[in-house]
KOLSE-42265 format. One record per residue: residue in three letters; chain; z, x, y of N, C-alpha, C in turn. Coordinates in nm, 3 decimals. Each point is the difference from the previous one (the first is absolute). Example, Ala and Ser with C-alpha at 12.3 -4.5 7.8 and 13.67 -1.06 7.14 Angstrom:
2
   res   chain       npz       npx       npy      capz      capx      capy       cpz       cpx       cpy
   ALA       A     0.780     1.319    -0.569     0.000    -0.089     0.119     0.000     0.090     0.120
   SER       A    -0.072    -0.035     0.105     0.006     0.082     0.119     0.073    -0.077     0.109
//
This chain:
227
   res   chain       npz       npx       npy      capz      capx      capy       cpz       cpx       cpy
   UNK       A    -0.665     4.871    -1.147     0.019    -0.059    -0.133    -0.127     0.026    -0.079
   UNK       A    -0.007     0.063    -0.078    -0.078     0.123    -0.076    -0.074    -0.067    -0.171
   UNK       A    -0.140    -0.044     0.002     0.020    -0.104    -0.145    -0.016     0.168    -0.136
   UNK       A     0.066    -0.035    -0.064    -0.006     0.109    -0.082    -0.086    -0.011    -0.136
   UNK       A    -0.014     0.035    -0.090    -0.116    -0.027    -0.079     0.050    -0.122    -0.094
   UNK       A    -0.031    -0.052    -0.087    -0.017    -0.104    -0.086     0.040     0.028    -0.119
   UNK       A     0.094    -0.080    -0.057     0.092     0.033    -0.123    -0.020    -0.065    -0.065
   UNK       A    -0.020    -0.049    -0.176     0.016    -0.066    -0.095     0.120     0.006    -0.044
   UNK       A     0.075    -0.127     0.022     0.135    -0.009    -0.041    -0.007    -0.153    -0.121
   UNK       A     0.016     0.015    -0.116    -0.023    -0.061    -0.079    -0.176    -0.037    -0.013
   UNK       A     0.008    -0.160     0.018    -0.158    -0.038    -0.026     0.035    -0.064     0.180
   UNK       A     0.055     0.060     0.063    -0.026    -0.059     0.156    -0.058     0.132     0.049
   UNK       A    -0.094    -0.029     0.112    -0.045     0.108     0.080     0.122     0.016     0.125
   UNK       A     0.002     0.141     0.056     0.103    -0.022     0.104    -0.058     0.122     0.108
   UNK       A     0.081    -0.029     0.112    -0.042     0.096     0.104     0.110     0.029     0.065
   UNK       A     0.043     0.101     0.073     0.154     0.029     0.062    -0.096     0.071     0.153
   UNK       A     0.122    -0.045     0.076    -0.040     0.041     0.115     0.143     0.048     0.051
   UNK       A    -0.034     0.114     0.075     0.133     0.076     0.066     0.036    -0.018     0.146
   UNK       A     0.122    -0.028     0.016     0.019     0.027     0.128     0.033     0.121     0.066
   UNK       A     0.037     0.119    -0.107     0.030     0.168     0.025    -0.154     0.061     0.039
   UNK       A    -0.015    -0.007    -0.172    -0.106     0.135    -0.088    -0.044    -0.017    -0.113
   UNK       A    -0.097     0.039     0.020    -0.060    -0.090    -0.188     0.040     0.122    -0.051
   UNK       A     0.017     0.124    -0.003     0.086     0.131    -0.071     0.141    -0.047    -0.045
   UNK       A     0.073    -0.031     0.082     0.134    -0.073     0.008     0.005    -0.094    -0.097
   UNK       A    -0.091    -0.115     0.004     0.010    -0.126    -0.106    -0.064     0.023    -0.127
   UNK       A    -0.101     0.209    -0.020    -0.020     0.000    -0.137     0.083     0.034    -0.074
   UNK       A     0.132     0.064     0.053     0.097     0.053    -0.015     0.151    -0.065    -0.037
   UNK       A    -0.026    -0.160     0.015     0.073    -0.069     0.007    -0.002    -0.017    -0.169
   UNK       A     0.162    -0.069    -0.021    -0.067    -0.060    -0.177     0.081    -0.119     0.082
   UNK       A    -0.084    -0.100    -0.089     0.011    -0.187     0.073     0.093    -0.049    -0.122
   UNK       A     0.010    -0.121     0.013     0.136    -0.043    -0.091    -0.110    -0.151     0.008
   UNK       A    -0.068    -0.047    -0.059    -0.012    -0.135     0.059     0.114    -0.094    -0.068
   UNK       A     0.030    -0.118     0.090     0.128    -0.108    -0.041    -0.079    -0.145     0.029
   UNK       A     0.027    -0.076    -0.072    -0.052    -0.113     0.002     0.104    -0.083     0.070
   UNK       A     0.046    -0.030     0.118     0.121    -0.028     0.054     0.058    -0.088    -0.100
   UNK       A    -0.044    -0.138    -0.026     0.072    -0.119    -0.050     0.072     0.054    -0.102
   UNK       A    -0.061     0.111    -0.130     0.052    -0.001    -0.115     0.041     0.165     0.023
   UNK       A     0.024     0.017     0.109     0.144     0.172    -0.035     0.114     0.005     0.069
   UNK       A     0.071    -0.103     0.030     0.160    -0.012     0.057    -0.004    -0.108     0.095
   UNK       A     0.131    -0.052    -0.087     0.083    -0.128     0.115     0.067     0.089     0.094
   UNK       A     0.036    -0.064     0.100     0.158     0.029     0.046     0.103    -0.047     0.006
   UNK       A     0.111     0.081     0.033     0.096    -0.129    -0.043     0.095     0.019    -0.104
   UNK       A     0.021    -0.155    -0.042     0.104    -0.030    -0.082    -0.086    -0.087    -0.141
   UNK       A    -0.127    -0.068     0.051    -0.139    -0.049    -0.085    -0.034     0.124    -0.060
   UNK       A     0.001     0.128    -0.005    -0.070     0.082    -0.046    -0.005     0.051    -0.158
   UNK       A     0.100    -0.119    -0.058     0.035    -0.007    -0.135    -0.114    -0.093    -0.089
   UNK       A    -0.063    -0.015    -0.080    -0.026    -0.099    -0.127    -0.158     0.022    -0.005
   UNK       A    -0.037    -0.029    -0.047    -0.169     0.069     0.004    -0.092    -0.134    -0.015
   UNK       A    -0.143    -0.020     0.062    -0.012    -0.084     0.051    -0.139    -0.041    -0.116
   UNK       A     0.054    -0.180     0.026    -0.024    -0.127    -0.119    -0.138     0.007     0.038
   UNK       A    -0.079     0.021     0.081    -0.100    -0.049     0.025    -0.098     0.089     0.081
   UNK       A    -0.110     0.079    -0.055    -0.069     0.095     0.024    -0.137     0.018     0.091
   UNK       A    -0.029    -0.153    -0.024    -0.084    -0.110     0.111     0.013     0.018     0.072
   UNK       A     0.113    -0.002     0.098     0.061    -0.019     0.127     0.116     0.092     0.024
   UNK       A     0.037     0.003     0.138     0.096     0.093     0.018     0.130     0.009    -0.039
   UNK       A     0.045     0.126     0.004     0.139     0.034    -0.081     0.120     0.073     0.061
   UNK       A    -0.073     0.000     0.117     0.111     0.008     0.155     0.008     0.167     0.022
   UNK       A    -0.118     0.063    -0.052     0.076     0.147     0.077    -0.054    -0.006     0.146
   UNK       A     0.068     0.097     0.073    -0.032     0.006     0.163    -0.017     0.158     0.060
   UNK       A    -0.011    -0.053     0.097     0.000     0.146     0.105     0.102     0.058     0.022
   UNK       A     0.105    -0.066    -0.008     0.128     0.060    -0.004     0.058     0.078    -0.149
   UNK       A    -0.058    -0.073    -0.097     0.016     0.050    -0.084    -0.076     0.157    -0.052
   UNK       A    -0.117    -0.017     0.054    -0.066     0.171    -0.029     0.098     0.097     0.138
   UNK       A     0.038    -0.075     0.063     0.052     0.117     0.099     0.144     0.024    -0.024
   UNK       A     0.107    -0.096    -0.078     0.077     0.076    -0.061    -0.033     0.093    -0.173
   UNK       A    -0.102    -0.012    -0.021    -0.087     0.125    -0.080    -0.056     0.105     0.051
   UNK       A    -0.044    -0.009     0.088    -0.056     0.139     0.082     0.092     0.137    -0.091
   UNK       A     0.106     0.015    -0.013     0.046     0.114    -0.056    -0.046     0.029    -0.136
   UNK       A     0.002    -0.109    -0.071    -0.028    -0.018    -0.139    -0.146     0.054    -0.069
   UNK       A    -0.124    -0.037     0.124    -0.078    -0.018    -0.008    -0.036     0.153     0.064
   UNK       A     0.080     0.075     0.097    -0.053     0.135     0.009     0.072     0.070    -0.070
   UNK       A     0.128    -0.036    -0.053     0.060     0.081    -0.144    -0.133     0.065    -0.071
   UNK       A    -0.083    -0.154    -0.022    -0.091     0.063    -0.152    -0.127     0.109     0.094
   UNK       A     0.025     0.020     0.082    -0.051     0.099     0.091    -0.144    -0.048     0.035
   UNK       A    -0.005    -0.141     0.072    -0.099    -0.060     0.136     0.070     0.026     0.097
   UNK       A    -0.145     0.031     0.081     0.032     0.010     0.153    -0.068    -0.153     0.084
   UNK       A    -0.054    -0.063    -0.084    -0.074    -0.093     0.076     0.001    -0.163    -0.108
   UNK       A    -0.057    -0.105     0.061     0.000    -0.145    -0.091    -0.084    -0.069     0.064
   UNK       A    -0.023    -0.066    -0.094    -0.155    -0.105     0.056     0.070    -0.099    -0.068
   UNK       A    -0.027    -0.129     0.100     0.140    -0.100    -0.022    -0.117    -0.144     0.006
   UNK       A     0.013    -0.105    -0.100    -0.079    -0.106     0.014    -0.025    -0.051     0.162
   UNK       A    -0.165    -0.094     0.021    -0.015    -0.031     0.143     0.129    -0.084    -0.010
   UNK       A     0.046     0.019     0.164     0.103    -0.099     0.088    -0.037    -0.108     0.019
   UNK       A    -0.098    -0.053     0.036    -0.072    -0.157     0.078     0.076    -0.091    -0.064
   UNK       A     0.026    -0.122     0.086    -0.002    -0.123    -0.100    -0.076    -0.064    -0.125
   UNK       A     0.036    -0.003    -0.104    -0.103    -0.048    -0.081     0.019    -0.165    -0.045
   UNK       A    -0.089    -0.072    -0.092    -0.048    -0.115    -0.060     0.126     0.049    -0.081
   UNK       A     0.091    -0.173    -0.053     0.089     0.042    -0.086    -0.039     0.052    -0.137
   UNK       A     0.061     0.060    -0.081     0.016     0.062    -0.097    -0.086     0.167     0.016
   UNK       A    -0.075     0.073     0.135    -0.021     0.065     0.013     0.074     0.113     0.021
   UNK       A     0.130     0.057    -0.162     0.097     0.071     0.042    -0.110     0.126    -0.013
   UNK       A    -0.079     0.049    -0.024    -0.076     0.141     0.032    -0.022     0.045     0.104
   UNK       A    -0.050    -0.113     0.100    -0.092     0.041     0.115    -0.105    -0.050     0.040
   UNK       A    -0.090    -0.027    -0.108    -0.135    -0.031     0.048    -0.033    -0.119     0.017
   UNK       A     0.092    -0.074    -0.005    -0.076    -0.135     0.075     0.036    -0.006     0.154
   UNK       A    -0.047     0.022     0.053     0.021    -0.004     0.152    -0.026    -0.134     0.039
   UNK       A     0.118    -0.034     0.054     0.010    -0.154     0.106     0.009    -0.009     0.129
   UNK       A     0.103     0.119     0.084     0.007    -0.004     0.136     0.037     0.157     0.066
   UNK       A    -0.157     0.028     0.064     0.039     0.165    -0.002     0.068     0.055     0.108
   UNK       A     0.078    -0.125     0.061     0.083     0.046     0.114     0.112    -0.070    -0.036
   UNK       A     0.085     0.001    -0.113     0.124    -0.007    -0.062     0.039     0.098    -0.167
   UNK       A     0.111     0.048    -0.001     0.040     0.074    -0.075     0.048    -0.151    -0.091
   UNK       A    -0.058     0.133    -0.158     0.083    -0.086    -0.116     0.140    -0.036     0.018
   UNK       A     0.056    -0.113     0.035     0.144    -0.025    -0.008     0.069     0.042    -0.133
   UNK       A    -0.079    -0.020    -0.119     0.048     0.043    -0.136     0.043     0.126     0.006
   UNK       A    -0.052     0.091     0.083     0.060     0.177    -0.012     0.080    -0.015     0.130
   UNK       A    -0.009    -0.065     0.081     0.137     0.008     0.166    -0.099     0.006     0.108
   UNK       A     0.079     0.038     0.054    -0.065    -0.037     0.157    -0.089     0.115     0.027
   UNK       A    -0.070    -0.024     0.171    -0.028     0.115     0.057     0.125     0.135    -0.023
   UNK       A     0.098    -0.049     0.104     0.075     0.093    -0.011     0.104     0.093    -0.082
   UNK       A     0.003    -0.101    -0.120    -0.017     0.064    -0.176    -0.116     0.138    -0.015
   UNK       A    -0.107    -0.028     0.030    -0.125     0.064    -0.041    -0.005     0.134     0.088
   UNK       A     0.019    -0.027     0.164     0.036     0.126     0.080     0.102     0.060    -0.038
   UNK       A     0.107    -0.051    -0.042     0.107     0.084    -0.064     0.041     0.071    -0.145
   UNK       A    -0.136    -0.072    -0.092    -0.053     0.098    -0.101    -0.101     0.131     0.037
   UNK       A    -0.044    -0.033     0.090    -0.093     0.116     0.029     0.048     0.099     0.086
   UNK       A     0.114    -0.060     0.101     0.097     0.155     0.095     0.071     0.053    -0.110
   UNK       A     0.046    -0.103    -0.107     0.091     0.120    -0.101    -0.083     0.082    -0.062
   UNK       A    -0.135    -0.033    -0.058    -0.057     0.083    -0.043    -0.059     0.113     0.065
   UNK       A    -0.045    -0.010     0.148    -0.015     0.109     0.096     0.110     0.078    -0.001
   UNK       A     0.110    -0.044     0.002     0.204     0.064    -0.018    -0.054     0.145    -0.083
   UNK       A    -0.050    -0.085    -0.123     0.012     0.100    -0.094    -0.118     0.090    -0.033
   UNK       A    -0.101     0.024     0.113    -0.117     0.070    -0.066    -0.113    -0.047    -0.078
   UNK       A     0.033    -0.158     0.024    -0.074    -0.096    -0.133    -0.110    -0.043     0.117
   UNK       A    -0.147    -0.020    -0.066    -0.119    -0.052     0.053     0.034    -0.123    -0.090
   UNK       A    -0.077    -0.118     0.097     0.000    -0.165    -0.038    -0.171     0.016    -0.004
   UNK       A    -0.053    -0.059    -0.100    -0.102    -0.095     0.002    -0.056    -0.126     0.007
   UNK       A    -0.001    -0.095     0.004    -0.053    -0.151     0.007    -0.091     0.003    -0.052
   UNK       A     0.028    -0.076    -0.108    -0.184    -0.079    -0.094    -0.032    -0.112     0.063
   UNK       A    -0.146    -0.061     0.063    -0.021    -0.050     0.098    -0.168    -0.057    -0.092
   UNK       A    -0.053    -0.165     0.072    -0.074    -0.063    -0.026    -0.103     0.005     0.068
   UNK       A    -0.131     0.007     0.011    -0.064    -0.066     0.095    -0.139    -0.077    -0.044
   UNK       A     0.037     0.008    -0.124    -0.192    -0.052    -0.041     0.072    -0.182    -0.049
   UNK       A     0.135    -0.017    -0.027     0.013    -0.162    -0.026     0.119    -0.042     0.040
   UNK       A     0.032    -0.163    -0.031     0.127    -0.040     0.000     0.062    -0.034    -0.113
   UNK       A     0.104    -0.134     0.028     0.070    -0.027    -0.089    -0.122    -0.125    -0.077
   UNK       A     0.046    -0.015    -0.135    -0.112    -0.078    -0.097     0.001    -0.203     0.100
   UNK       A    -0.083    -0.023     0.051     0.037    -0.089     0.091    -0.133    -0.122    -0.066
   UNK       A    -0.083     0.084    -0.056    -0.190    -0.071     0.015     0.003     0.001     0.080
   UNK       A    -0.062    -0.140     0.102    -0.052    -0.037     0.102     0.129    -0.045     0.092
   UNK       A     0.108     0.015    -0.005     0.067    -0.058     0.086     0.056     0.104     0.081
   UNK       A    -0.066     0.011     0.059    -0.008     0.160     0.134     0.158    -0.042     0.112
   UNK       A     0.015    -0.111     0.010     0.086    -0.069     0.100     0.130     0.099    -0.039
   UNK       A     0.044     0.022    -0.111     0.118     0.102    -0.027     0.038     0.107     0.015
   UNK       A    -0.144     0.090     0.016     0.029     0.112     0.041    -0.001     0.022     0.168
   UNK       A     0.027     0.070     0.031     0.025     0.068     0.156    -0.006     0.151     0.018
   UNK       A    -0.075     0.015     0.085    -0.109    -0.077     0.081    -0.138    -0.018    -0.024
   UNK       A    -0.026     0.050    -0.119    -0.116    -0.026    -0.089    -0.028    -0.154    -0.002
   UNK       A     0.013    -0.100     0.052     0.004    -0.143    -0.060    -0.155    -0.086     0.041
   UNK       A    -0.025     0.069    -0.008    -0.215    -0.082    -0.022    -0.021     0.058    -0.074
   UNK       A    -0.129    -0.079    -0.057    -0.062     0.037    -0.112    -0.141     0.079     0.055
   UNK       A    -0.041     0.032     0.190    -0.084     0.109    -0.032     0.103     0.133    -0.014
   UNK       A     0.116     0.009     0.003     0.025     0.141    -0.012     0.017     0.046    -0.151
   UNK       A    -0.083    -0.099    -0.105    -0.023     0.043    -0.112    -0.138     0.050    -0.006
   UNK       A    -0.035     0.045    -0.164    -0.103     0.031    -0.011    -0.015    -0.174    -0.109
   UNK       A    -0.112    -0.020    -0.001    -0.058    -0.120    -0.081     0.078    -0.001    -0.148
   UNK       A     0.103    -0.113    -0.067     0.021     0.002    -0.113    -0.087     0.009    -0.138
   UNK       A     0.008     0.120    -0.066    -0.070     0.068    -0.117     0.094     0.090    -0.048
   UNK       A     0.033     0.022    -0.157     0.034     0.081    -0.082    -0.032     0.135    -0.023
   UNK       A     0.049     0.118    -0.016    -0.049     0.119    -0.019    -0.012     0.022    -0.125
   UNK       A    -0.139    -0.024    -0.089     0.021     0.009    -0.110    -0.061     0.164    -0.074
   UNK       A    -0.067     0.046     0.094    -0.090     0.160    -0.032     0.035     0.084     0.061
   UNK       A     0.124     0.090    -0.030     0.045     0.076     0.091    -0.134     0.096     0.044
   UNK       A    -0.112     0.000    -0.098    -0.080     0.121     0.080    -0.137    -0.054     0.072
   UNK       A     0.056    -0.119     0.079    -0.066    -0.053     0.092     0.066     0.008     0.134
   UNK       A    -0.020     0.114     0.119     0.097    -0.018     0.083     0.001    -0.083     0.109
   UNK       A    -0.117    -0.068    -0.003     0.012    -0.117     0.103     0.102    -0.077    -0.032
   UNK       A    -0.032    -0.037    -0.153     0.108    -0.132    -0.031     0.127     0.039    -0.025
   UNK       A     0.024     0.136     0.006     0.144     0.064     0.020     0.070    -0.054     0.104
   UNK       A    -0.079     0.073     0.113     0.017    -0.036     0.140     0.000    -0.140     0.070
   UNK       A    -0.072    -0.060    -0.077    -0.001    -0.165     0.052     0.063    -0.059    -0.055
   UNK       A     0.044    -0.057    -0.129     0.015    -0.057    -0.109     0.208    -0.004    -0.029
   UNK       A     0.056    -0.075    -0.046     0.141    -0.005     0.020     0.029     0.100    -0.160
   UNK       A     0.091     0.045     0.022     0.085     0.101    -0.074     0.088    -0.086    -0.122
   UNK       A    -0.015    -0.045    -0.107     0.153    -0.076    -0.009     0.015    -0.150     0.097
   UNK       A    -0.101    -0.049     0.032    -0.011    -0.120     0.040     0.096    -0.003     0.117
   UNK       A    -0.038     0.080     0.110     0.090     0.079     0.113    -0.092    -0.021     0.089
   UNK       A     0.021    -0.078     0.120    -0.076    -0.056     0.073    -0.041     0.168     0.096
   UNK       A    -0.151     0.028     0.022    -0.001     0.126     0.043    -0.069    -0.002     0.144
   UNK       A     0.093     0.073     0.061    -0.036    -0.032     0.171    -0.102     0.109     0.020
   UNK       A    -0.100    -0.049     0.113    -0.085     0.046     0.052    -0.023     0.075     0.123
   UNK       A     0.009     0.185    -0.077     0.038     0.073     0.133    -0.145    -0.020     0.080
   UNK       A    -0.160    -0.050    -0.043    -0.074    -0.062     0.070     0.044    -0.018     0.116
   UNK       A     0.111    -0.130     0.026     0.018    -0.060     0.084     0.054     0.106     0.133
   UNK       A    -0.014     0.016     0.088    -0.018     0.087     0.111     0.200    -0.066     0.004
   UNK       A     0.028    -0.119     0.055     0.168     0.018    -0.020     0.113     0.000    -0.077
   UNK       A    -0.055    -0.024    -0.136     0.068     0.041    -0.145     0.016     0.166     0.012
   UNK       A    -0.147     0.057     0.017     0.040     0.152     0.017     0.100     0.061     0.077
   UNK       A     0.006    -0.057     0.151     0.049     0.046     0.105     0.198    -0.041    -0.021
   UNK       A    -0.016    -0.110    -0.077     0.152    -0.077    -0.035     0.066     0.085    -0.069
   UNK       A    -0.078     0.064    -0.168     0.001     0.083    -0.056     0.084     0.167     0.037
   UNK       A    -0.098     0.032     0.116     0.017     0.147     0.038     0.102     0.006     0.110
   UNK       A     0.068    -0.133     0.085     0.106    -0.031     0.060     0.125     0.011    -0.118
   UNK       A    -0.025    -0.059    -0.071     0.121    -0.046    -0.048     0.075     0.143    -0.110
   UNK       A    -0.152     0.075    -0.034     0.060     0.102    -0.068     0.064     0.099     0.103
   UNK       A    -0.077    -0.010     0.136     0.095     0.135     0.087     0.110    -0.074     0.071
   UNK       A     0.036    -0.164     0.018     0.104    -0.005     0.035     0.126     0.025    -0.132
   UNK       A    -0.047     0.027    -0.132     0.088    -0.026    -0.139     0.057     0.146    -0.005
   UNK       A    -0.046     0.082     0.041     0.027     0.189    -0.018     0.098     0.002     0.119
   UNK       A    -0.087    -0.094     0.098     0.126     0.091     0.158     0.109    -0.055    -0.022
   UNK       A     0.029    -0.099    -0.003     0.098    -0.145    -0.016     0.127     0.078    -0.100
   UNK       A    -0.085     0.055    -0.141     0.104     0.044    -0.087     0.060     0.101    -0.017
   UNK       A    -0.129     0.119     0.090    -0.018     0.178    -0.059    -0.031     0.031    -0.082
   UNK       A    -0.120    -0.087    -0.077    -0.032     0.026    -0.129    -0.042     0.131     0.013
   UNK       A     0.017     0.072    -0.089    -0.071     0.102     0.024    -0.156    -0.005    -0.108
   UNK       A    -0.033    -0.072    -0.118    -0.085    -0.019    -0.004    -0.037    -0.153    -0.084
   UNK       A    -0.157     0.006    -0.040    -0.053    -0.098    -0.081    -0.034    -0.008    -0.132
   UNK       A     0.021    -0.096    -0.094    -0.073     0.022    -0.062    -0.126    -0.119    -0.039
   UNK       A    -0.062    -0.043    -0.009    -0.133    -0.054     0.103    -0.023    -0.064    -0.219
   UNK       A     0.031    -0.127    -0.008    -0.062    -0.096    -0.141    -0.144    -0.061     0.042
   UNK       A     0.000     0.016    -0.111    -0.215    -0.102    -0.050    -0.053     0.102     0.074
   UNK       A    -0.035     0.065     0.031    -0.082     0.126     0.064    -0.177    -0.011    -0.066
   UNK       A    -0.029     0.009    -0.081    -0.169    -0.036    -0.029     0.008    -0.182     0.017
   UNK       A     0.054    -0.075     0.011    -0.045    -0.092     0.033    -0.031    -0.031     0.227
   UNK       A     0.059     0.070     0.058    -0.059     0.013     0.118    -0.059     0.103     0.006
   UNK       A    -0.146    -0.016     0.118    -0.048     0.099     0.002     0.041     0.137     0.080
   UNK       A    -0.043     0.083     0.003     0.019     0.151     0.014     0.026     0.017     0.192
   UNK       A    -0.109    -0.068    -0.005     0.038     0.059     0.192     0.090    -0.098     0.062
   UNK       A     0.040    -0.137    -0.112     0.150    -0.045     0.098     0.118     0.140    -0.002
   UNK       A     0.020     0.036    -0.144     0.084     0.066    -0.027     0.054     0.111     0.091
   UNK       A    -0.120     0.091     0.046    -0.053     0.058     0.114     0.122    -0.026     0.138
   UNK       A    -0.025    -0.117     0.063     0.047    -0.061     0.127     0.115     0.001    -0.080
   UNK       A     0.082    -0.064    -0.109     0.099    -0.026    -0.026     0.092     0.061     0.034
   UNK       A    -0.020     0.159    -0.111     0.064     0.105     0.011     0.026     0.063     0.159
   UNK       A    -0.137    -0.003     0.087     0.068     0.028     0.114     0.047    -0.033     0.093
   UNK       A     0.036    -0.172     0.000     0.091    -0.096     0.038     0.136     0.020    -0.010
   UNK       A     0.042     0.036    -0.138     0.145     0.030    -0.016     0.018     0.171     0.064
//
């Protein structure tokens, strides 16, 4: 599992890692889908949704009866919001609550393996956008997340207010995003478990790796060659 170079995709930094060939994945064109907001399934898949806050019910099932649609416009590949459980109203992704449960809002495990064999079906590479520098917006009440739930597997509560200070990048919360401390010798190790049990588990074939200058450089390192 191969980390490939570093992409600017909007104002997020990103990184993709291959499970082929980094030749293979330059070659790829990606589709990214924000799961919640690109297809219901179903018979719900009608009326367009009241409330933009919170989720609006698209799923995993729903990008995988798109898969055709979506290589019609001629992709071979998709980078699909993180899976984890999140803090409610976290229909994006990034609040992470429990990193050993799938969003129920997009379906199950076996929803998610069965978006990704159809997309193998068809020649299609899967990506996963994936967390590791925070959680869900909690402050101090660590007890919610899992298995993050002490407060040393944070870094000390402080604001990031100078992006061109990179300590306080690195230390300092994002968006008032409680920010864990790959410091900690088993935050790291929890970390680099959980991303190579998340690839085998699914077949991801790759990553795409959020907040990237806010952790430092040689976690990233181990990360990539974890998965």
């Amino acid at each position: 599992f191969n980390m490939l170079s570093k992409l600017a995709i909007g104002a997020a930094a990103a990184a993709v890692a291959s499970a082929a060939d980094t030749n293979a994945w330059k070659q790829r064109a990606i589709y990214q889908v924000l799961t919640d907001r690109f297809s219901k399934c179903g018979s719900s898949n009608d009326g367009a949704c009241t409330n933009l806050s919170n989720y609006c019910g698209g799923t995993f099932k729903g990008i995988q009866d798109n898969l055709d649609y979506i290589q019609g416009m001629g992709f071979d590949a998709i980078w699909i919001s993180p899976v984890i459980d999140n803090l409610d109203g976290g229909y994006h992704g990034y609040w992470g609550r429990n990193w050993e449960q799938i969003n129920g809002n997009f379906g199950t495990e076996d929803d998610l393996k069965s978006l990704v064999n159809a997309a193998h079906d068809k020649g299609m590479y899967v990506m996963v956008d994936v967390v590791a520098n925070h959680v869900a917006p909690v402050d101090m009440d660590f007890g919610q997340i899992y298995p993050f739930n002490s407060g040393d597997h944070y870094h000390n509560k402080c604001e990031i207010t100078d992006f061109s200070n990179q300590g306080m990048v690195e230390n300092c919360r994002l968006a008032d995003l409680p920010d864990l401390n790959q410091g900690n010798s088993w935050v790291r190790q929890q970390l680099k478990d959980w991303i190579k049990n998340l690839v085998q588990k699914y077949s991801f074939d790759g990553i795409r790796i959020d907040t990237i200058p806010e952790v430092p450089k040689d976690f990233w390192s181990e990360y990539g060659e974890s998965a």
